[in-house]
C-alpha positions in Angstrom: -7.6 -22.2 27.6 -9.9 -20.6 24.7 -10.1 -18.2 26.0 -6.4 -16.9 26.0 -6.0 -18.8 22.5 -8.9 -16.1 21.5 -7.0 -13.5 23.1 -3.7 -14.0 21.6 -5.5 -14.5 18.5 -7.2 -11.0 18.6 -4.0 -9.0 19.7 -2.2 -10.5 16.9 -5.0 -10.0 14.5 -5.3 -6.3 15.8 -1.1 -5.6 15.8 -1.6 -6.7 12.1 -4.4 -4.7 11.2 -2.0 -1.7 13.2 0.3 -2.2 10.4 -1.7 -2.1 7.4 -3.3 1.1 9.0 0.4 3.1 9.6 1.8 1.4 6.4 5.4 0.8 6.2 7.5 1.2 9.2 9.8 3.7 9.4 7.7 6.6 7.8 7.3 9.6 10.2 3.4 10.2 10.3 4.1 13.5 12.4 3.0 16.6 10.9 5.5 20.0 10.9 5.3 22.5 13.0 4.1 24.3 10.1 2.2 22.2 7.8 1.4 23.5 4.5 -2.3 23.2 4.1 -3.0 22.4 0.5 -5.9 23.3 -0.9 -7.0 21.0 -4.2 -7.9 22.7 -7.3 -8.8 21.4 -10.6 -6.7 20.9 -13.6 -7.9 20.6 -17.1 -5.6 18.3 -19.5 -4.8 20.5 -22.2 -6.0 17.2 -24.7 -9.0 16.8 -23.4 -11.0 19.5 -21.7 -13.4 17.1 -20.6 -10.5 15.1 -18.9 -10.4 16.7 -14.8 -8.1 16.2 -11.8 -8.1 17.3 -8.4 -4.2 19.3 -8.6 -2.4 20.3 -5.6 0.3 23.2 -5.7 3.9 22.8 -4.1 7.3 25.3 -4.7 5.6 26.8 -7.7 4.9 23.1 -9.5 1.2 21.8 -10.1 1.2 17.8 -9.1 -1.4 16.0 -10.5 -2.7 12.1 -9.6 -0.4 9.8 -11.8 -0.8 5.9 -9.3 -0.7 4.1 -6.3 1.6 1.9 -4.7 2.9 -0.9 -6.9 5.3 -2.4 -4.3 6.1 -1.7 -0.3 7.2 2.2 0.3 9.5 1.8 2.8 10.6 4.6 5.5 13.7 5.7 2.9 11.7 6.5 0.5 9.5 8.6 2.0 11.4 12.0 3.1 9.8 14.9 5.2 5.8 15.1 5.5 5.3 18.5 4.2 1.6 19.2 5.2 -2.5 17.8 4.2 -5.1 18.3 1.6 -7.8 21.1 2.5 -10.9 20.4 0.0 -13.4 22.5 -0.2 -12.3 24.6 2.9 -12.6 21.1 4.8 -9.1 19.8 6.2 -8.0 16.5 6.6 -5.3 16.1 8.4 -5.5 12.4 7.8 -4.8 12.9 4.0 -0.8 13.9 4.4 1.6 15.1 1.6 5.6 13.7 1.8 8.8 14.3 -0.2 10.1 12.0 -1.9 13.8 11.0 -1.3 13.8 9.5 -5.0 12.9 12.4 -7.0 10.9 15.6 -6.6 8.9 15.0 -9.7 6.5 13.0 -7.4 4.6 14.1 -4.4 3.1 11.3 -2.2 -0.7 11.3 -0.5 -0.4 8.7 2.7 -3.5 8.5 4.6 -3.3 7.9 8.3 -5.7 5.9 10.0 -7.7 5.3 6.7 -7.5 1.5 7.1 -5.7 -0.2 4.3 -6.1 2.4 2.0 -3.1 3.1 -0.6 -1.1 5.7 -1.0 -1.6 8.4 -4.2 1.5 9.4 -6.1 0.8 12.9 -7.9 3.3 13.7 -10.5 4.0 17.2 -11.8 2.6 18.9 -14.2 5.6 19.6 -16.1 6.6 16.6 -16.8 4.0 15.3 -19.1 4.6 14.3 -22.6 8.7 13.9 -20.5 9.7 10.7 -19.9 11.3 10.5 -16.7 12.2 8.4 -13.9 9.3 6.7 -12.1 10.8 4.7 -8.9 9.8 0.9 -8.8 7.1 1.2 -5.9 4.7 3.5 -7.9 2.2 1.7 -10.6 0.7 4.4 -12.9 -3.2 3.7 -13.1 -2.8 5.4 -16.9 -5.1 8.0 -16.3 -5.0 10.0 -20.0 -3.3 13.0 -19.5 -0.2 10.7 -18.8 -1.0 9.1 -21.9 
């Protein structure tokens, strides 16, 4: 009789552990046909040289780290998965880039299979020193160029 209370136990455990792994359901975790591969490069705030992010490029816009996830992303707002990071030459497949359905001022970084690690909203560049719309589930970790 422990024994299948253990069992149940650890399948229920795992199936929970599954779920903080793939995130929210109803995201599509597939990759394109095409993925884009995008390759990080730095950007300099133009306050403070001193002040460096990792930037990744998408239809002609810089996006630069802005948060993380404030509240649940649910399927809807996550649109098509456009591609993953390649840094340094190294790609990681796990580290994806999707739409928005909100607004295209944000980018978001989900990582699959990372465990319970968040997602990382990039903003773009453009924007800053603009206020604009920031949907509810994204928490800005006030880095200083969005001062």
């Amino acid at each position: 009789m422990k024994l299948s209370k253990l069992g149940v136990l650890l399948i229920s455990a795992t199936l929970m552990m599954c779920g903080c792994q793939r995130g929210s359901y109803g995201i599509n975790y597939e990759l394109p046909d095409e993925p884009i591969k995008f390759s990080t490069q730095t950007f300099v705030s133009p306050v403070d040289k001193n002040d460096t992010y990792s930037a990744i490029k998408y239809n002609d816009r810089l996006y630069i780290p802005y948060g993380t996830l404030d509240k649940t992303l649910k399927g809807d707002d996550v649109g098509a998965c456009l591609g993953y990071i390649v840094q340094d030459g190294v790609e990681d497949k796990g580290a994806r880039i999707y739409l928005l359905t909100a607004t295209d001022d944000y980018l978001a970084e989900i990582f699959i299979n990372a465990g319970m690690q968040q997602p990382i909203f990039f903003r773009a560049e453009d924007t800053i020193g603009k206020n604009i719309d920031t949907p509810s589930y994204i928490h800005s970790l006030n880095y200083g160029v969005w001062r």
